[in-house]
Steps between C-alpha positions, in 0.01 A plus 500: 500500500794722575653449179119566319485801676849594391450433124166702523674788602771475237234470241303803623802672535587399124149606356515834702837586316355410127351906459837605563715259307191510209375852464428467168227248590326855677335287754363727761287527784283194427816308493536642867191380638564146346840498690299625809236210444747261438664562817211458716410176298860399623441602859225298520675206386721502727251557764263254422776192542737453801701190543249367819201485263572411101161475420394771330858491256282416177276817585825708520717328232289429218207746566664823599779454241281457227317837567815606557688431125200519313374844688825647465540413130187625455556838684829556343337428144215762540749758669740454209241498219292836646838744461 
């Protein structure tokens, strides 16, 4: 879980550097609010499972990151495509 949790940082981290190492994909503030959502998505993951009580790790793995790459793929699309 520590290492999930580690990896989910570095991949925010990663997709809240993309407007600066992209700007010519102009993605703007709806690209924001997708990084914002996508961070509370990841918070609750990481809530949702500790290592006493596994049961709810198919809610958090495949659920939430499902929302969570299609959603943001989504968001980014729409944000790129409206500049």
């Amino acid at each position: 879980l520590r290492l999930a949790a580690v990896l989910h940082l570095a991949m925010w981290l990663v997709l809240a550097a993309i407007p600066m190492m992209q700007p010519e994909l102009n993605l703007g503030a709806i690209y924001y609010i997708g990084l914002i959502a996508v961070a509370v998505l990841l918070i609750r993951q990481h809530w949702i499972v500790n290592p006493k009580d596994l049961s709810r790790v198919n809610e958090a793995f495949f659920t939430l990151n499902a929302i969570i790459s299609f959603g943001f793929t989504l968001i980014a699309a729409v944000d790129s495509c409206l500049r």
